[in-house]
Backbone as JSON, one array per atom type, in Angstrom:
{
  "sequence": "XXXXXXXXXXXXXXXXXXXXXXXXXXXXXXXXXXXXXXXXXXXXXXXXXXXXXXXXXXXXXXXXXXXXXXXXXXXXXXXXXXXXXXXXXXXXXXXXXXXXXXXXXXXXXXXXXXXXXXXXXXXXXXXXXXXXXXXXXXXXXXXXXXXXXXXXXXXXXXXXXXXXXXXXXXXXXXXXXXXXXXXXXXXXXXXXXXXXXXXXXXXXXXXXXXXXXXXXXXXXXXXXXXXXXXXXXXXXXXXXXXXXXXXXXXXXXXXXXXXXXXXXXXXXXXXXXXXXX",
  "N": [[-33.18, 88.59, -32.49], [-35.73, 89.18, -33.4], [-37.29, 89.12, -30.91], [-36.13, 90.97, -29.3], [-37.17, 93.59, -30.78], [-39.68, 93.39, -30.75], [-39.92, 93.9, -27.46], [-39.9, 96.75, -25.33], [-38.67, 99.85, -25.28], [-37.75, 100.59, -22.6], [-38.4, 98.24, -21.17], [-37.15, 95.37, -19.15], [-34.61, 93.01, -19.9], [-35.03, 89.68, -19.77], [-34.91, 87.36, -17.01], [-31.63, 85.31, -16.29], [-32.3, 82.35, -15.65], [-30.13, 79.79, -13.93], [-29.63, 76.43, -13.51], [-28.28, 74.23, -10.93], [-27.46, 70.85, -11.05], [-26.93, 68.27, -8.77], [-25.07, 65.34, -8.53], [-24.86, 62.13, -7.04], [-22.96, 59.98, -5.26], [-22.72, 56.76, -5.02], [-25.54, 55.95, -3.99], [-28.02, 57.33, -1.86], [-26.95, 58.25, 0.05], [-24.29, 58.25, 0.75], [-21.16, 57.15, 0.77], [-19.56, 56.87, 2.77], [-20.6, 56.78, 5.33], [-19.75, 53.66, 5.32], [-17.09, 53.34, 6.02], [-16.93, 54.86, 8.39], [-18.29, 53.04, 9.84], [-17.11, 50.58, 9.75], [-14.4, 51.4, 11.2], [-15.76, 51.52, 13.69], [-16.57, 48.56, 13.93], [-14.35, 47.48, 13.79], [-12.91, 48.71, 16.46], [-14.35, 47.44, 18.2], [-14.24, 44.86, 17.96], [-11.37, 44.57, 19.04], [-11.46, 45.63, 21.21], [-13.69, 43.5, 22.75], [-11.56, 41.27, 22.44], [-9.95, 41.72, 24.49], [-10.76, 42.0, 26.41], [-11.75, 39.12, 26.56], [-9.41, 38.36, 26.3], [-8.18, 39.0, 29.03], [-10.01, 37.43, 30.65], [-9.42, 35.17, 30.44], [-6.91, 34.53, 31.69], [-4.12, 33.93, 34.41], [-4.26, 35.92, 37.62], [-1.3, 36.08, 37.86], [0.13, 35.51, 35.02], [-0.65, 38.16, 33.93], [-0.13, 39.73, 35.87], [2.58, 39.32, 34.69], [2.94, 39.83, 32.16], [2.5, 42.54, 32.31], [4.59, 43.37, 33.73], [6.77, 42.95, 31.65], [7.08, 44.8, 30.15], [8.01, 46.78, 31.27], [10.63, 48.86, 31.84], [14.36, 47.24, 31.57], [17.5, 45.11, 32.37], [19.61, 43.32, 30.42], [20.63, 41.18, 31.75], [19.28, 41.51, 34.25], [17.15, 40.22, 34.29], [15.59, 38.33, 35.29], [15.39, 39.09, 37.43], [13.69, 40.43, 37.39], [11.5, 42.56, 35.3], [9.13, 40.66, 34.11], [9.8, 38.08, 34.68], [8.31, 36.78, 36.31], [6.39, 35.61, 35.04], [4.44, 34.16, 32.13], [6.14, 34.98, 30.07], [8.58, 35.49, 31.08], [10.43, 37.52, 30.86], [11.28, 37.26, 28.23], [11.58, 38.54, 24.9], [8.87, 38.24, 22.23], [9.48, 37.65, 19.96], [11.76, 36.21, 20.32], [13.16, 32.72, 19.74], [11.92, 29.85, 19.9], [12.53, 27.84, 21.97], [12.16, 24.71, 21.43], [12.21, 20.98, 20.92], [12.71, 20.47, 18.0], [13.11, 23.05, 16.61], [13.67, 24.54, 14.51], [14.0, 27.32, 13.81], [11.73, 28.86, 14.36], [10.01, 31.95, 14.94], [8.09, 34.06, 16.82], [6.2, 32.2, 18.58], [5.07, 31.8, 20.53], [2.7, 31.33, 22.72], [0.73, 33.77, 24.55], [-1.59, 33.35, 26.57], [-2.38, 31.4, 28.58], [-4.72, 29.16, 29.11], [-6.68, 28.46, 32.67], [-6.99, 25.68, 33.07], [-5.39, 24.43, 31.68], [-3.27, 21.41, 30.61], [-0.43, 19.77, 30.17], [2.46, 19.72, 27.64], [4.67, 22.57, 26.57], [4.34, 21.64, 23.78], [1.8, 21.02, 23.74], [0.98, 23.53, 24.43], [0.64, 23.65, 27.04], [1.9, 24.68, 30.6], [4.92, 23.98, 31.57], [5.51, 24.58, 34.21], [3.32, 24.26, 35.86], [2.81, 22.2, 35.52], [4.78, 20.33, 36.46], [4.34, 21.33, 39.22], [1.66, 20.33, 39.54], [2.04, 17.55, 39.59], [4.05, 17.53, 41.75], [2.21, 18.0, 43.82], [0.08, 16.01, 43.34], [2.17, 14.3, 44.74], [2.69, 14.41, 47.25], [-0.06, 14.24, 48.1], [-0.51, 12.68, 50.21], [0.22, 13.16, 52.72], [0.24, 15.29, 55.2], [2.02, 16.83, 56.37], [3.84, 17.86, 54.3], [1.84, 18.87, 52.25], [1.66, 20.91, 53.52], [4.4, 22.19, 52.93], [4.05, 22.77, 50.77], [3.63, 25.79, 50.5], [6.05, 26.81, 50.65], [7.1, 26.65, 47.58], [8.06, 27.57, 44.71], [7.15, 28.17, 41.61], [8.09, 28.73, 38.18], [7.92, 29.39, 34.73], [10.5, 29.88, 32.03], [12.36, 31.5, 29.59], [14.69, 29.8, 29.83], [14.08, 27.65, 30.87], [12.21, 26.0, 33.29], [12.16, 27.39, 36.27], [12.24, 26.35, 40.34], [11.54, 27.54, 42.86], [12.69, 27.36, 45.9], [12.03, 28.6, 49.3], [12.8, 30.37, 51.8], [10.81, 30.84, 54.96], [9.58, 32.93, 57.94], [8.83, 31.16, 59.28], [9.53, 28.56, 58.75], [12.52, 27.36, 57.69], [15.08, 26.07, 55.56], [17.95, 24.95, 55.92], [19.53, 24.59, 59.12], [20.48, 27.41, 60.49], [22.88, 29.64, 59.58], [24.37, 27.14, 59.04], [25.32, 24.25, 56.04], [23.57, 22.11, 56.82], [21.07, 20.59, 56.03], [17.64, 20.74, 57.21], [15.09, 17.92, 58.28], [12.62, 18.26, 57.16], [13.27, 19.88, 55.1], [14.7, 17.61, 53.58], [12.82, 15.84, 52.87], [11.14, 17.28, 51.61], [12.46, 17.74, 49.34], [13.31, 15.17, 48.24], [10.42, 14.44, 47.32], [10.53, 16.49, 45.39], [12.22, 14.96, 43.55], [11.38, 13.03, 42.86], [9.75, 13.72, 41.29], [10.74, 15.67, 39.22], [12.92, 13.67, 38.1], [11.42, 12.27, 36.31], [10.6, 13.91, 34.43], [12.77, 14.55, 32.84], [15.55, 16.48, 31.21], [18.9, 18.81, 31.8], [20.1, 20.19, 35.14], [20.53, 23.27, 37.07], [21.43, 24.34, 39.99], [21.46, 26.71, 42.48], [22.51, 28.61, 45.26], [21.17, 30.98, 47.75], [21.57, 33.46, 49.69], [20.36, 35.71, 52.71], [21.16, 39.15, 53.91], [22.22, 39.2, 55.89], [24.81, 40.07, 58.34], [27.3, 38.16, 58.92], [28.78, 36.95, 62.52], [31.42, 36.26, 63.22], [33.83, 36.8, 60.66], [36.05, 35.54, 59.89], [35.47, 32.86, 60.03], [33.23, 32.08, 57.93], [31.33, 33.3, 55.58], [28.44, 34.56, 53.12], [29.24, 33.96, 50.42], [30.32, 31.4, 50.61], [28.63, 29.69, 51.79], [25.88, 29.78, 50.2], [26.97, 28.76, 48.56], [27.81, 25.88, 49.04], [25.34, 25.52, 50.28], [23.77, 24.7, 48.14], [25.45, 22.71, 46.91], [24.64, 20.97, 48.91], [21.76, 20.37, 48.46], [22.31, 19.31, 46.11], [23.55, 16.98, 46.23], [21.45, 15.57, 47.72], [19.7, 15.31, 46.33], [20.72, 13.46, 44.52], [20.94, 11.43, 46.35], [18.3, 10.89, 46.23], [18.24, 9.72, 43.5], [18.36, 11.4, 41.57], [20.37, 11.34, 38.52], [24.33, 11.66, 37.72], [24.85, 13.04, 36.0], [22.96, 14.77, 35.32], [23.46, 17.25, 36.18], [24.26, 20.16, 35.49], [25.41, 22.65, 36.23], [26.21, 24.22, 39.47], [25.7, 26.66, 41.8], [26.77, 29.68, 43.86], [25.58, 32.39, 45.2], [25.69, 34.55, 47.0], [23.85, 36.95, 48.95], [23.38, 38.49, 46.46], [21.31, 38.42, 44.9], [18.41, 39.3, 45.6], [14.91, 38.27, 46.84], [13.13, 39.33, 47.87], [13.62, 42.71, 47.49], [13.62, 44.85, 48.51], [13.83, 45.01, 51.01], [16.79, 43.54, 52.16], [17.45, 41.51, 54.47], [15.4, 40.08, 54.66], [13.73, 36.94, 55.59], [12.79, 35.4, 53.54], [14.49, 36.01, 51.18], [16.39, 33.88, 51.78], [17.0, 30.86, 49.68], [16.45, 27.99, 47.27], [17.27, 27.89, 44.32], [16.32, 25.77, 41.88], [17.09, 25.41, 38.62], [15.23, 23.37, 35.41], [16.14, 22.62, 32.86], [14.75, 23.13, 29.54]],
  "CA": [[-33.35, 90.01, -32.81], [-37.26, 89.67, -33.79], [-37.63, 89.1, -29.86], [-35.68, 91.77, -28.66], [-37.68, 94.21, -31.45], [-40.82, 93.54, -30.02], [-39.75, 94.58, -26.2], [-40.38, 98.26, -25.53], [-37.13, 100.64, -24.44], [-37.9, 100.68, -20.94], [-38.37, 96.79, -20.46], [-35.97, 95.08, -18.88], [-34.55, 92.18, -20.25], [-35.7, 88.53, -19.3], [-33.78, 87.0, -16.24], [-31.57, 84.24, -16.94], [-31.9, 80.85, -14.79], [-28.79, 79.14, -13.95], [-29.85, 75.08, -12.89], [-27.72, 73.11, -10.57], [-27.69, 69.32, -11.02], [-25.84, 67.55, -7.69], [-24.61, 63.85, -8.47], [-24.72, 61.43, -5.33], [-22.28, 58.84, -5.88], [-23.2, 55.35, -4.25], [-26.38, 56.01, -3.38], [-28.55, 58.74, -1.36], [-26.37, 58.96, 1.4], [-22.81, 57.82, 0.2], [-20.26, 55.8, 1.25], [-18.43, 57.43, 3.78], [-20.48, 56.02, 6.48], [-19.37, 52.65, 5.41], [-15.4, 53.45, 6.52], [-17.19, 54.84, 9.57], [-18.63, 51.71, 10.43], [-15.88, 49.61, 9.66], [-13.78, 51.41, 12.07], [-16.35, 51.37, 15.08], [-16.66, 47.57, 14.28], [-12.59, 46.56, 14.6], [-12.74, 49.01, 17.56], [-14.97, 46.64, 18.83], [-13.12, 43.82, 17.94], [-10.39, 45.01, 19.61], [-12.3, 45.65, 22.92], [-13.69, 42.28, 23.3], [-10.34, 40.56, 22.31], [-9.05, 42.57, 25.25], [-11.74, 41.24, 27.73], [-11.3, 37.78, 26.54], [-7.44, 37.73, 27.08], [-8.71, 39.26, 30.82], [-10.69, 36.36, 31.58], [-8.57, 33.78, 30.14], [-5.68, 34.54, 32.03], [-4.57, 34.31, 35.59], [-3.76, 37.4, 38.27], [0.3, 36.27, 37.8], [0.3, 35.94, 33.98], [-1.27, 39.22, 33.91], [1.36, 40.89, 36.51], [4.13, 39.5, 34.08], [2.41, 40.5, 31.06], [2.49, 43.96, 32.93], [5.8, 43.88, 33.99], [7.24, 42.64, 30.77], [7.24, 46.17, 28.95], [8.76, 48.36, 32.15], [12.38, 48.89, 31.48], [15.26, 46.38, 32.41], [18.4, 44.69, 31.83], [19.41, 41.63, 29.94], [21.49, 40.9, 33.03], [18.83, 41.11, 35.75], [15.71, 40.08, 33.23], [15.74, 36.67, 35.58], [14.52, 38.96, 38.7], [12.85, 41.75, 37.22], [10.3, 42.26, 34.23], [8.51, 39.81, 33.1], [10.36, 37.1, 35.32], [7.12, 35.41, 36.97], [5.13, 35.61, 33.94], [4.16, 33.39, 31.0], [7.36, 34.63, 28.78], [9.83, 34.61, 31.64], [11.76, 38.21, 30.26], [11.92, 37.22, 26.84], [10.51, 39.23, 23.58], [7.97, 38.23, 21.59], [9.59, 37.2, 18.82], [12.52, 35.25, 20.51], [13.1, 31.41, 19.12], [11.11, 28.96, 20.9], [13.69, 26.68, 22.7], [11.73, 23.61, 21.17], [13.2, 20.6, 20.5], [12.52, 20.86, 16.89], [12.79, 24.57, 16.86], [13.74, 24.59, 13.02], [14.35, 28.72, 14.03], [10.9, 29.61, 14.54], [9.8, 32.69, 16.16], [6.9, 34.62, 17.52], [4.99, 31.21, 18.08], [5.08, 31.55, 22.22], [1.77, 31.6, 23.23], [0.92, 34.77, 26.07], [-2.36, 33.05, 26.84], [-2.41, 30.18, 28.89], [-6.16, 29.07, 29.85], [-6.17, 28.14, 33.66], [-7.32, 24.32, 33.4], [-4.68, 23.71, 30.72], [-2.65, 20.94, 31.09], [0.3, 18.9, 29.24], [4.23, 20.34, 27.66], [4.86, 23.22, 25.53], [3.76, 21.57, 22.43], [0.32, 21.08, 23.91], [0.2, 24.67, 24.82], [0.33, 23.84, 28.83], [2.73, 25.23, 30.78], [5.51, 23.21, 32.22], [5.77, 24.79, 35.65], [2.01, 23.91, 35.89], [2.35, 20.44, 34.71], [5.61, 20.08, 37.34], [3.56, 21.35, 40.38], [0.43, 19.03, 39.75], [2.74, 16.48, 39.7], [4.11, 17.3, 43.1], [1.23, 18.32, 44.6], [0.23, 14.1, 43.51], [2.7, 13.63, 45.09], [2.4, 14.81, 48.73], [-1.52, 14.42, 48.59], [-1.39, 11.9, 51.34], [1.01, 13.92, 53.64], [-0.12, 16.7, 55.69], [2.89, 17.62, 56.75], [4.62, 17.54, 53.52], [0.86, 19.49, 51.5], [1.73, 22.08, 54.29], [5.52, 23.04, 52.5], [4.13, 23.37, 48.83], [3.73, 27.37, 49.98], [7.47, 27.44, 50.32], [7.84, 26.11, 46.29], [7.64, 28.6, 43.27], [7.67, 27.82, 40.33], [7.76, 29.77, 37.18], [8.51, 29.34, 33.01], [11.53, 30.86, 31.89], [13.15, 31.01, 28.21], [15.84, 28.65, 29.8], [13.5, 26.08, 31.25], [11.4, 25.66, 34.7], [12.81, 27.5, 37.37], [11.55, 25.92, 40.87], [12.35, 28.06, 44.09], [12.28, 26.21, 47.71], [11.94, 29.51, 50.06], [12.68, 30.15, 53.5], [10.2, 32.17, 55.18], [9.59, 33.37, 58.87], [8.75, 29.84, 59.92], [10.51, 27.73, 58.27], [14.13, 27.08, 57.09], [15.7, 24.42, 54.91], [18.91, 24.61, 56.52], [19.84, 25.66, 60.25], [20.97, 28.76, 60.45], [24.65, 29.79, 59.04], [24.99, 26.26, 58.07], [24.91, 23.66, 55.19], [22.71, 20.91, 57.45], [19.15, 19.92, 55.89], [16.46, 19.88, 58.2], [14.35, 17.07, 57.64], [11.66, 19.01, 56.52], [13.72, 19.82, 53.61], [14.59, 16.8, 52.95], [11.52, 15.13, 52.41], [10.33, 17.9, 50.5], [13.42, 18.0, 48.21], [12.74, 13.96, 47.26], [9.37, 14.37, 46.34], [10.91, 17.41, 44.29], [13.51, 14.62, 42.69], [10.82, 12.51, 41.85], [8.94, 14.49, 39.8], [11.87, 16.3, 38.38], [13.83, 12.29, 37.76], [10.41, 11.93, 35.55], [10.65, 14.94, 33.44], [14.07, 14.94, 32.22], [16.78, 17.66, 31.34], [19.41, 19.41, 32.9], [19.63, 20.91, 36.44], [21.09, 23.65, 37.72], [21.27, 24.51, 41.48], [21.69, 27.98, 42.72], [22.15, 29.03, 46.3], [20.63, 32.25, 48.2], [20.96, 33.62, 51.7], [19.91, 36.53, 52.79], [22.18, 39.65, 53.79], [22.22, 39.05, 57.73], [26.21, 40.14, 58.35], [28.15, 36.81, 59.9], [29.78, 37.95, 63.51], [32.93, 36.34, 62.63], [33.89, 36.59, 59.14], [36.68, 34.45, 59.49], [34.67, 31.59, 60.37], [32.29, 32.2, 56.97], [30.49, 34.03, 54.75], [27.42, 34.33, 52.4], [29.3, 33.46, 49.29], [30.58, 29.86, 50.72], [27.25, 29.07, 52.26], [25.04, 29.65, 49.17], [27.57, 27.55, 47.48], [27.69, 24.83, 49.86], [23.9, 24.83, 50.57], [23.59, 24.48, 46.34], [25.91, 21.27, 46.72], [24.18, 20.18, 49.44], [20.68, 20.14, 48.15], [22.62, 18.39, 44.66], [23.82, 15.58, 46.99], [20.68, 14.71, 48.45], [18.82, 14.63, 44.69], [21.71, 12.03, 43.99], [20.34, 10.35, 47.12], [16.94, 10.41, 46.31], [18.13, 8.97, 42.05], [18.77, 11.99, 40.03], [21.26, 11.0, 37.91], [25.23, 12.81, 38.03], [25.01, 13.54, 34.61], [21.88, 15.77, 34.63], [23.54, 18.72, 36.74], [25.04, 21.02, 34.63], [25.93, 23.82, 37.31], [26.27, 24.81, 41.17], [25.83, 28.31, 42.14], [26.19, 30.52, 45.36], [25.22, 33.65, 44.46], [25.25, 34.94, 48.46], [22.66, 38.45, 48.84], [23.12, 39.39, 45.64], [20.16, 38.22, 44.15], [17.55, 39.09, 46.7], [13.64, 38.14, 46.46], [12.77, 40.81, 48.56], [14.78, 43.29, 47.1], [12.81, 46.07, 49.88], [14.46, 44.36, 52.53], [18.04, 42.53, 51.93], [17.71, 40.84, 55.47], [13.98, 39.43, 55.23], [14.28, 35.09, 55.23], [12.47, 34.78, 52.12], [15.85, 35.81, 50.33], [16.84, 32.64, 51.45], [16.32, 30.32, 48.99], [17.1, 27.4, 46.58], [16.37, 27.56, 42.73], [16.66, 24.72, 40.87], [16.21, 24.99, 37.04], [15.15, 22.44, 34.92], [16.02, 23.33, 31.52], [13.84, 22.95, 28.53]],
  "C": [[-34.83, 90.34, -32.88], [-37.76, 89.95, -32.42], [-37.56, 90.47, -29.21], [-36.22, 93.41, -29.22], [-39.04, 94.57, -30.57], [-41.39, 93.93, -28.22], [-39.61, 96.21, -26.46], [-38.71, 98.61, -25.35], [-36.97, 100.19, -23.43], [-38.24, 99.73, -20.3], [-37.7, 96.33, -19.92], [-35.96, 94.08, -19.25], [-34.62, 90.64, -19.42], [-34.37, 87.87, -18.3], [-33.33, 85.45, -16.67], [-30.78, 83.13, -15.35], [-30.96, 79.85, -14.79], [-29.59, 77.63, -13.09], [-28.69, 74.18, -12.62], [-28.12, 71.67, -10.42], [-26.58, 69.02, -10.02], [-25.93, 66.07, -8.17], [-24.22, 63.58, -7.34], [-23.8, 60.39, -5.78], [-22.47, 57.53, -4.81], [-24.36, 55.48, -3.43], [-27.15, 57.0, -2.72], [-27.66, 59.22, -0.06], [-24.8, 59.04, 1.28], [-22.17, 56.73, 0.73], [-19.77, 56.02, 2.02], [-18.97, 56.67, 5.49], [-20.35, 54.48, 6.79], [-17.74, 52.33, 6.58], [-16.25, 53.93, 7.94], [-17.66, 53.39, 10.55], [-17.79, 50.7, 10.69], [-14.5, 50.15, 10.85], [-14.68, 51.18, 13.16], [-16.37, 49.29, 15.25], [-15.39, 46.55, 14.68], [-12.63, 47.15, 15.62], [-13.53, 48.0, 18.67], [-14.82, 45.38, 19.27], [-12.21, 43.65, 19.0], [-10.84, 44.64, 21.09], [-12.71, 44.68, 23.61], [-12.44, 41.43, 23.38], [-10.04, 40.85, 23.84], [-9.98, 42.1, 26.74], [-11.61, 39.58, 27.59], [-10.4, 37.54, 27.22], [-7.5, 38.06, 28.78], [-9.39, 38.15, 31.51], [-10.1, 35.19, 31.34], [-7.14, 33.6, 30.87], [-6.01, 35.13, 33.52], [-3.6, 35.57, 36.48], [-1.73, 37.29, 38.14], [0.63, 36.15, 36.01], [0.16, 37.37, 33.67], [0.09, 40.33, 34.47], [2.69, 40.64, 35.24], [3.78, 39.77, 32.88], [3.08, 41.97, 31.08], [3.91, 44.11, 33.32], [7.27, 43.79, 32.72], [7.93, 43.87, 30.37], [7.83, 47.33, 29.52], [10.1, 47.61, 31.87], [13.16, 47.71, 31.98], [16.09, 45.89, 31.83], [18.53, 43.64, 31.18], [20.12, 41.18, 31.07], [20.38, 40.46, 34.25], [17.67, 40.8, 35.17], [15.16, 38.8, 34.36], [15.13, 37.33, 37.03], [13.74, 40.36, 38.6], [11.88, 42.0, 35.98], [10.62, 40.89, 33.61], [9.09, 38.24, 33.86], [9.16, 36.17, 36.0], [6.34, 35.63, 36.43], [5.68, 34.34, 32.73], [5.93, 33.56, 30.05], [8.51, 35.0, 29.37], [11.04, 36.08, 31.29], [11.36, 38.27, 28.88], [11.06, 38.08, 26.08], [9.5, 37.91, 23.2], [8.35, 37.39, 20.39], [11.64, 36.51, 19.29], [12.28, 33.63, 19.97], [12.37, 30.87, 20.12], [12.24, 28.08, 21.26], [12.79, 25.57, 22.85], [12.8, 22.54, 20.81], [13.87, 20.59, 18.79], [12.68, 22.18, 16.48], [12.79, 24.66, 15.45], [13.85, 26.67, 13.01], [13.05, 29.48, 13.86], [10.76, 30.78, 15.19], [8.35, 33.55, 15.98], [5.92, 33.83, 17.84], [4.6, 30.73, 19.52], [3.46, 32.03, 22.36], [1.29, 32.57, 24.76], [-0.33, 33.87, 26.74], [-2.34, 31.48, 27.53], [-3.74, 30.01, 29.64], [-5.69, 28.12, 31.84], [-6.23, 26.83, 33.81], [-5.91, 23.54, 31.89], [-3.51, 23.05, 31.41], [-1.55, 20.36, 29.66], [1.85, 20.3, 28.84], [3.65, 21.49, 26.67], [4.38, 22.78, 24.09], [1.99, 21.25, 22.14], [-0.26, 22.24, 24.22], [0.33, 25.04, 25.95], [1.79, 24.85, 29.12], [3.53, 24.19, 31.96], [5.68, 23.06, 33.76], [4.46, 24.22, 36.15], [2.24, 22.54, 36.41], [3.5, 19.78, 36.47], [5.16, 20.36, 38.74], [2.43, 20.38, 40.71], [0.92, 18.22, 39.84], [3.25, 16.23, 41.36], [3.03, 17.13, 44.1], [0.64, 16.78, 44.42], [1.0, 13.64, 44.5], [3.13, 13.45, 46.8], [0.78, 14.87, 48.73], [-1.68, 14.12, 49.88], [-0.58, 12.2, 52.44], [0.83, 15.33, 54.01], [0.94, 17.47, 55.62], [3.32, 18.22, 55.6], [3.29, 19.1, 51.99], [1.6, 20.62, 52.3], [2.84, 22.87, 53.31], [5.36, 23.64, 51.63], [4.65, 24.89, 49.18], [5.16, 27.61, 50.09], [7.74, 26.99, 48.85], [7.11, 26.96, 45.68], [8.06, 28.23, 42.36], [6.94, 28.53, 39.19], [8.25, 29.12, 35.86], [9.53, 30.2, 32.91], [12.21, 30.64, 30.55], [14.3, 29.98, 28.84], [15.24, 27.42, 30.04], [12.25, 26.64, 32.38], [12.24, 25.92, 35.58], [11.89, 27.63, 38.91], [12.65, 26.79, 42.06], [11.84, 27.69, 45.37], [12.68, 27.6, 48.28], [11.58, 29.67, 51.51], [11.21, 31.33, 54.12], [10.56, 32.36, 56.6], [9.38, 32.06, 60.1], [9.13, 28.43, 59.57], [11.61, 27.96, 57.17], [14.59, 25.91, 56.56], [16.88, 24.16, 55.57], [18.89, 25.39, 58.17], [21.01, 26.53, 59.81], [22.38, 28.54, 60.53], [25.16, 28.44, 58.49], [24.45, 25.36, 56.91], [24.11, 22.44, 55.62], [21.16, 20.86, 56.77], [18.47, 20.14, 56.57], [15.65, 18.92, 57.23], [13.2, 17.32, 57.27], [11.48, 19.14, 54.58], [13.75, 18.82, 52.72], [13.45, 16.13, 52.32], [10.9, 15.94, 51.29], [11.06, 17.8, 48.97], [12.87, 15.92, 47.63], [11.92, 13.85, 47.07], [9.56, 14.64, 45.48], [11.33, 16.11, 43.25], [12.75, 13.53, 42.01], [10.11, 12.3, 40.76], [10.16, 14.92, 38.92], [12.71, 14.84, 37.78], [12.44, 11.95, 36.49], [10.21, 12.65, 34.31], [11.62, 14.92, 32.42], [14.87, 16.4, 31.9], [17.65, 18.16, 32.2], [18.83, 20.02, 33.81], [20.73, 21.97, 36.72], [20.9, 24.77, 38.89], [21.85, 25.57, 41.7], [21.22, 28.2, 43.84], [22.11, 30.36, 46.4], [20.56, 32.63, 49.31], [20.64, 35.39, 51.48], [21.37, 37.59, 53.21], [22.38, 39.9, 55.16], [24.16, 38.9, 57.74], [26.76, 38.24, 59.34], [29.01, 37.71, 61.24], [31.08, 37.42, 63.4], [33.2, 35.53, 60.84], [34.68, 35.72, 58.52], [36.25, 33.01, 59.16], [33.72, 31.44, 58.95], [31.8, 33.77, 56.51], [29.22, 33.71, 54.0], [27.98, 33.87, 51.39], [29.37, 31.82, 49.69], [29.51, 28.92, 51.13], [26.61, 29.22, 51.66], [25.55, 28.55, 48.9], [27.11, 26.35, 47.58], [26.53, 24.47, 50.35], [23.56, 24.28, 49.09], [24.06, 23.21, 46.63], [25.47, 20.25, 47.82], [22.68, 19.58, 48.95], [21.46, 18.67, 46.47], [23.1, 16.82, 45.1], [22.63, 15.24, 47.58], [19.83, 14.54, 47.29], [19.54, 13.91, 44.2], [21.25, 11.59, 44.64], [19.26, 10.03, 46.31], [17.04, 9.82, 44.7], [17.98, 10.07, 41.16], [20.35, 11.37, 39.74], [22.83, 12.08, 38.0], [25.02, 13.36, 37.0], [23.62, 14.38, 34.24], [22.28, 17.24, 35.41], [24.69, 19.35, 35.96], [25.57, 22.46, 35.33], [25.43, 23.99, 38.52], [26.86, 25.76, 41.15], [25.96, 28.62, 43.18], [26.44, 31.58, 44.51], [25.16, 34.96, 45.93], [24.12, 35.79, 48.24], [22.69, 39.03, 48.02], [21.93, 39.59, 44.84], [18.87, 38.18, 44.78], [16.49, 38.51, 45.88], [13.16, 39.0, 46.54], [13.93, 41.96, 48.62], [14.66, 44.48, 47.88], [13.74, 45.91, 50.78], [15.58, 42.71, 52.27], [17.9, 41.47, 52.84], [16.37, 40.26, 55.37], [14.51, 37.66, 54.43], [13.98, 35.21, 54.32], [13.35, 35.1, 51.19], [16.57, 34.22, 50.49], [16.61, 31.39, 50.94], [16.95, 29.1, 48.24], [16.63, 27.48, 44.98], [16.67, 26.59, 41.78], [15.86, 25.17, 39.33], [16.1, 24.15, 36.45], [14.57, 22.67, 33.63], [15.01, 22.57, 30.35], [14.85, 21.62, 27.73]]
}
């Protein structure tokens, strides 16, 4: 009151200063560009991971990687995603068909480095391990190095499935029938001696192509898959597989092409032996 005494009428009264205080919390700048950082550095993570698994892996793991995740049946899984890749079809978190399995799952490795060698419990990959073996085993035969490109072989949740394929210049059997050439043969007992070394079941599955027969009476594609299947299974008894490791003979005639473009191209005609896990 003594203050406000001593101001005239016509003064105006004293202005009143309002002071903001700002609190920083963790520092002058904060924290927020910590969480920023921390995401740019898993994105980063991420990114190399993703170039790694690119250089560690080769152009057909990769395709079946890639084909794994496009649509398909459980029925035709065996010639369509994921079928000539590392996991063969299967998920991710399917059992391992070890012998031990104890009901593990998700413990399939997608990554297979290209110099790796040895079984499933070393990591390798069996189809691998079963080709270097042949390929030993025709070193010192031209003729015989020449056939490998008719043999495929792939991993498959059931086992090692090995396909002997006709192409444009060569045939395992003459045409329309169950006869060998000796081509075949020779190639098929190298096959039986690697495969007599490995162990497990076999089973043999014939393939022709969809070239009509001119008399139908005389044959068909179903009886001549069959009958090429039991012929190839009689000459791996020649060459010392055992009876007791074939667990099925298939003909399957044109239903199961390779070249599914073109029903009639040779390389439908084929043999696949599996050789289960």
């Amino acid at each position: 009151m003594a203050s406000a005494a001593k101001r005239g009428k016509n003064e105006p009264p004293a202005p009143i200063i309002v002071k903001k205080v700002t609190v920083v919390e963790g520092g002058h700048h904060g924290g927020a560009w910590k969480v920023a950082y921390a995401d740019f550095v898993t994105a980063m993570m991420a990114f190399f991971l993703l170039l790694w698994l690119l250089g560690a892996t080769t152009e057909d793991q990769r395709k079946g990687l890639a084909d794994y995740f496009t649509p398909t049946l459980v029925k035709t899984k065996e010639q369509s995603a994921g079928s000539f890749g590392p996991l063969g079809g299967s998920s991710l978190t399917d059992v391992d068909n070890y012998p031990h399995a104890m009901g593990q799952t998700g413990t399939r490795s997608i990554t297979v480095p290209r110099d790796t060698t040895g079984g499933p419990k070393e990591g390798g990959s069996a189809a691998k391990r079963v080709r270097s073996s042949l390929e030993e085993k025709v070193a010192t035969n031209a003729r015989l190095r020449r056939l490998l490109r008719q043999v495929r072989m792939v991993d498959t949740t059931e086992g090692t499935r090995i396909d002997l394929v006709d192409d444009a210049d060569f045939s395992m059997f003459t045409l329309g029938t169950t006869m060998m050439s000796k081509d075949a043969r020779d190639l098929v007992k190298a096959l039986s001696e690697v495969v007599g070394a490995e162990g497990g079941e076999l089973t043999i599955r014939g393939h022709t192509d969809a070239l009509p027969w001119k008399d139908r009476h005389n044959g068909n594609n179903w009886s001549l898959s069959a009958g090429r299947a039991e012929a190839t299974r009689q000459e791996m008894v020649r060459d010392g597989i055992a009876l007791s490791r074939f667990r099925r003979i298939e003909g399957v005639a044109d239903r199961e092409p390779l070249i599914s473009d073109n029903p009639e191209d040779p390389r439908n005609r084929r043999i696949s032996i599996l050789l289960s896990n």
